[in-house]
C-alpha positions in Angstrom: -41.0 -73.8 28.0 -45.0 -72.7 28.6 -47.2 -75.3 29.8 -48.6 -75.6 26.2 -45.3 -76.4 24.8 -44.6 -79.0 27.5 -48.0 -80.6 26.8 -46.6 -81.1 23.3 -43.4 -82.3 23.9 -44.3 -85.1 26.0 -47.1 -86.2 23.8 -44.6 -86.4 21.0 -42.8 -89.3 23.5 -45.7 -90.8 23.7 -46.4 -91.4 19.7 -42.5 -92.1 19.2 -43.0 -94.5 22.0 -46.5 -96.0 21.6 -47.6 -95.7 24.9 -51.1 -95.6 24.5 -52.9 -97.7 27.3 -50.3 -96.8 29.9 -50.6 -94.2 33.0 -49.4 -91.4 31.4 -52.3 -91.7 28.5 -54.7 -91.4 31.2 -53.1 -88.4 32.3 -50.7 -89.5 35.3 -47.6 -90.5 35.3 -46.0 -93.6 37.1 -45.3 -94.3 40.7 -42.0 -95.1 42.0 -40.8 -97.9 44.2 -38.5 -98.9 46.2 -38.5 -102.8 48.0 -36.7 -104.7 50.6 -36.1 -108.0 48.7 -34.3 -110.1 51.1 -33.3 -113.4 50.7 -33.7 -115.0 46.9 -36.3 -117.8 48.7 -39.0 -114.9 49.1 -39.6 -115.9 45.3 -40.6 -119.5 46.6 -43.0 -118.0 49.8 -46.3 -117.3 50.6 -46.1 -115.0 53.1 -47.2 -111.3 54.0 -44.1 -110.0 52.1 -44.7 -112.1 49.1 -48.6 -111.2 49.2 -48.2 -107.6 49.7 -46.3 -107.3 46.2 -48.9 -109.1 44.3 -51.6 -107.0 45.4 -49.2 -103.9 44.7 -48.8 -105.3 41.5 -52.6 -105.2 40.8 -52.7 -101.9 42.3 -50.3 -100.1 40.2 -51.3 -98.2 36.8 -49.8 -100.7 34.1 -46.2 -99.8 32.9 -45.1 -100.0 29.2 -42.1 -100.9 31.0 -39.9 -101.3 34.3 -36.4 -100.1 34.7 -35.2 -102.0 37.5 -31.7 -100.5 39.8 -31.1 -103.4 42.0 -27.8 -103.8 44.8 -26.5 -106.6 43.0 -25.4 -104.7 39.8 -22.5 -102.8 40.2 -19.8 -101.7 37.6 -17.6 -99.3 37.2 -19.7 -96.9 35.1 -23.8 -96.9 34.7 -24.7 -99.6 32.4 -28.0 -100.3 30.7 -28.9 -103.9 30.1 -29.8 -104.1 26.5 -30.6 -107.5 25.8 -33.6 -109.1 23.8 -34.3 -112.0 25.9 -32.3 -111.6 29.5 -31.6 -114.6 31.1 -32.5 -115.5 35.4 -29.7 -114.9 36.5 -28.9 -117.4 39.8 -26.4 -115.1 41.1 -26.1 -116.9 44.9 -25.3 -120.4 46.0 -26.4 -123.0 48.7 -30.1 -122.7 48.5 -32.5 -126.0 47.8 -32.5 -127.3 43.5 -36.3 -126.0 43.5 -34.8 -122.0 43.5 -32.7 -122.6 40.4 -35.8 -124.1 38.5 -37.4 -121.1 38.4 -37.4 -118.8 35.3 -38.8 -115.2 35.1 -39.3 -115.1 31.0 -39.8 -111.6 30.7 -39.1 -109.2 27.6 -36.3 -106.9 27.5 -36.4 -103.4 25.7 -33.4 -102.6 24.1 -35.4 -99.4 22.8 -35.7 -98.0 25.6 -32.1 -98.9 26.8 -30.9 -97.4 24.1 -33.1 -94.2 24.7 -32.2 -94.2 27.7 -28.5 -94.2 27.6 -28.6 -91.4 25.4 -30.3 -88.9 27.6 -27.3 -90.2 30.7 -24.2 -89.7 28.5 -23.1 -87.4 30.5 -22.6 -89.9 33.2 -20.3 -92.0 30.7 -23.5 -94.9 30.3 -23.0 -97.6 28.7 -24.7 -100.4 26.8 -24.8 -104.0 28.4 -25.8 -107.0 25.5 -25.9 -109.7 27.7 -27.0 -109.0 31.2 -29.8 -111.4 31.9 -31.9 -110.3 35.5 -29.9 -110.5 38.7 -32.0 -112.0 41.7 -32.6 -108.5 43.4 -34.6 -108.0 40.5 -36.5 -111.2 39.4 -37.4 -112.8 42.8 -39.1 -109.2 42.9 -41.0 -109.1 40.0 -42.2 -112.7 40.2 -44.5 -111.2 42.7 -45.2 -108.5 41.2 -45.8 -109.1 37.8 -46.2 -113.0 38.0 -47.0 -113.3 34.2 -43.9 -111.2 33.4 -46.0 -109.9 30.7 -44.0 -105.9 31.2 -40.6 -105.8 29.4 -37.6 -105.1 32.2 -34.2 -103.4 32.0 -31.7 -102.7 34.4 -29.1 -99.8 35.1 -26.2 -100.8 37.2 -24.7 -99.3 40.0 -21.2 -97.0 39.5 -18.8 -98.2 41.9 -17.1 -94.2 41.8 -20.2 -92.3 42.5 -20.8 -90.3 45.7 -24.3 -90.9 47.4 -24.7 -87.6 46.0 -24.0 -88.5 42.9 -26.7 -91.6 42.8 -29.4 -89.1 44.2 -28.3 -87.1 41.0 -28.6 -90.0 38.4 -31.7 -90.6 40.3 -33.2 -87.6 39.3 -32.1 -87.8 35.4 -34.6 -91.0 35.7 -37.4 -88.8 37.0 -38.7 -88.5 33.3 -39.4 -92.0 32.4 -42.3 -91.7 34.9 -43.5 -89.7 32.1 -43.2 -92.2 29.5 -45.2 -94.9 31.1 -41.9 -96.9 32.9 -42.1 -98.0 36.5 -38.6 -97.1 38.6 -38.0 -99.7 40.7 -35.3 -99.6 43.7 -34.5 -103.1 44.9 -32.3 -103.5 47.7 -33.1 -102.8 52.0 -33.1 -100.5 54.2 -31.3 -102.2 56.9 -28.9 -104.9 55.7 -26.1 -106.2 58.1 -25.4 -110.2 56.7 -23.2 -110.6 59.5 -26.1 -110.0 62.1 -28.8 -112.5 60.9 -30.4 -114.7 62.8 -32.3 -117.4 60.9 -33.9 -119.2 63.3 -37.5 -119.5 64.0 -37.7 -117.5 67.1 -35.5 -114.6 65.7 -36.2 -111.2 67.6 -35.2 -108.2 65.9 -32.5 -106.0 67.2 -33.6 -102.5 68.9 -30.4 -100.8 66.8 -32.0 -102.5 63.6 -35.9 -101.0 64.2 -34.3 -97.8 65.2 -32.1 -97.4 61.7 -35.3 -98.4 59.7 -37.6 -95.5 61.4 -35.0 -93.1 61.3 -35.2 -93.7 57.5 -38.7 -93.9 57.1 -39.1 -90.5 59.4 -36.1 -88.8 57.3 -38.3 -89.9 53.8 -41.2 -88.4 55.3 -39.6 -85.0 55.9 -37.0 -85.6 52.6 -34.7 -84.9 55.2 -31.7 -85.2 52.9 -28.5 -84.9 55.6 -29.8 -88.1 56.7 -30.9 -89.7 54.0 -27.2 -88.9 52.1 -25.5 -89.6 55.3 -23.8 -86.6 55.6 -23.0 -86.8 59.3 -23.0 -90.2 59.9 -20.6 -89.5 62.9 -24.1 -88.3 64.4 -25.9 -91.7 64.2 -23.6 -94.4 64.7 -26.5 -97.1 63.7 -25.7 -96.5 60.1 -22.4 -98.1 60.2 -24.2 -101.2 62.2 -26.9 -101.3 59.5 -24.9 -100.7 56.6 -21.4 -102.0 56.4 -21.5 -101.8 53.1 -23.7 -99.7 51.2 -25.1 -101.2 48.0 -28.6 -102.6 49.3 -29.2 -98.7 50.5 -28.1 -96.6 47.3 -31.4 -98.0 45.0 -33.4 -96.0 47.6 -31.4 -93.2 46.8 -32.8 -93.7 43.3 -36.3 -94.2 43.2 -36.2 -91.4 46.2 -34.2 -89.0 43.2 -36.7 -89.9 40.4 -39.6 -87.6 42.9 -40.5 -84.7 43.7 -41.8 -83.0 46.8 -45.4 -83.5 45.4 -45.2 -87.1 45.3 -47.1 -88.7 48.7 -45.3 -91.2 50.2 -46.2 -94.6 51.5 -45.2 -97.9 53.0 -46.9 -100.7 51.1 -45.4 -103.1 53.9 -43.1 -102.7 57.0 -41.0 -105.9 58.8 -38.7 -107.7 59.0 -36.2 -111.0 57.9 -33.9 -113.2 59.4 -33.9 -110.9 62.6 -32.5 -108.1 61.1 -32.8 -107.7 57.8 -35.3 -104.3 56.9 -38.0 -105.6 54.3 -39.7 -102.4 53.8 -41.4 -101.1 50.8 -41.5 -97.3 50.0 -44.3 -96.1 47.3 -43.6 -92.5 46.0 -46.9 -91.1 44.1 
């Protein structure tokens, strides 16, 4: 296809879609992310991770919509969340009453669910009527878009995927940038439970600040035998920082949706709880 016929093809998605208004109407398309949500109570602070999201909320070209691939949605294949109306979902236990009062009464888009999972059918996607917002995605986007004004859907995890495999639905995703909808990975780069230290004088870990640069260099270079873990024997630090791998894969997503093109940044670096990586990654 010339460049002429690409030209047309997209701006065909845009009058299917009515995306007038949005980045790719002013001739750019969307920005990926990729955050460090840490605990729910982030949705409750004022702090330098809380106020780095609102002002990258302002920042950002608006999106018709955000498609959210957070660590706590896994299934066994990659569903869509397709409902009208999704529900705040309080999917932990333990914290104070004032967490559970809060609601995030954003739109859903079954539209572009549905869209959506008919482009991935060859990754066996399927439709989800029900899912309401798990908290790696709402104690997010309460920051970021605090009026929750931008419909959201989600696409869960597959449990049976390879890392390679993520990087490749990743990359079947990369289109939506075109169509105005904001990829948003939501999970951490470092993420040991078993290693936090909540107290007030918590000092983060050398092993835990090593894992998170060797990430953040290995982005910087799309070094991809690090970034899919293909010798892990090599840097032990991964097993510390990841014994399971579910907050890591949505970086392998929003990292898949890019191209080689796309400048990347670190809206904000730090930490939680010790160790706990709260970076953000910004691709275009």
């Amino acid at each position: 296809m010339n460049r002429r016929d690409l030209l047309k093809a997209i701006m065909s998605i845009v009058a299917a879609k009515g995306i007038a208004g949005t980045a790719l109407a002013a001739g750019r398309k969307m920005p990926v992310l990729f955050v460090g949500h840490g605990s729910p109570m982030n949705v409750l602070r004022d702090n330098g991770f809380t106020r780095h999201l609102n002002r990258l909320g302002e920042s950002l070209p608006k999106p018709r919509a955000v498609l959210v691939v957070s660590a706590h949605w896994i299934d066994d294949k990659p569903a869509l969340s397709s409902t009208e109306e999704p529900d705040t979902m309080y999917d932990f236990g333990g914290f104070p009453e004032a967490l559970y009062e809060v609601n995030y009464p954003c739109q859903g888009d079954p539209a572009l669910a549905n869209h959506l999972a008919g482009n991935l059918k060859r990754y066996s996607s399927e439709l989800d009527e029900h899912r309401g917002l798990d908290h790696g995605a709402w104690t997010v986007l309460h920051h970021l878009y605090p009026k929750a004004n931008i419909p959201v859907i989600q696409l869960a995890m597959s449990r049976n995927f390879t890392v390679e495999e993520h990087l490749e639905l990743g990359g079947a995703l990369g289109q939506l940038r075109n169509e105005g909808v904001l990829i948003l990975g939501s999970g951490n780069i470092v993420h040991n439970l078993r290693r936090l230290d909540r107290s007030a004088e918590a000092i983060t870990p050398d092993w835990a600040e090593a894992f998170d640069r060797l990430i953040k260099n290995a982005l910087l270079q799309r070094d991809f035998e690090q970034l899919l873990a293909r010798d892990s024997s090599k840097h032990p630090l991964w097993q510390l920082s990841h014994p399971t791998i579910e907050h890591y894969v949505p970086l392998l997503y929003a990292l898949g949706a890019t191209t080689e093109d796309d400048e990347i940044s670190f809206p904000y670096e730090g930490f939680d709880s010790g160790s706990i990586s709260m970076r953000s990654v910004r691709f275009g």
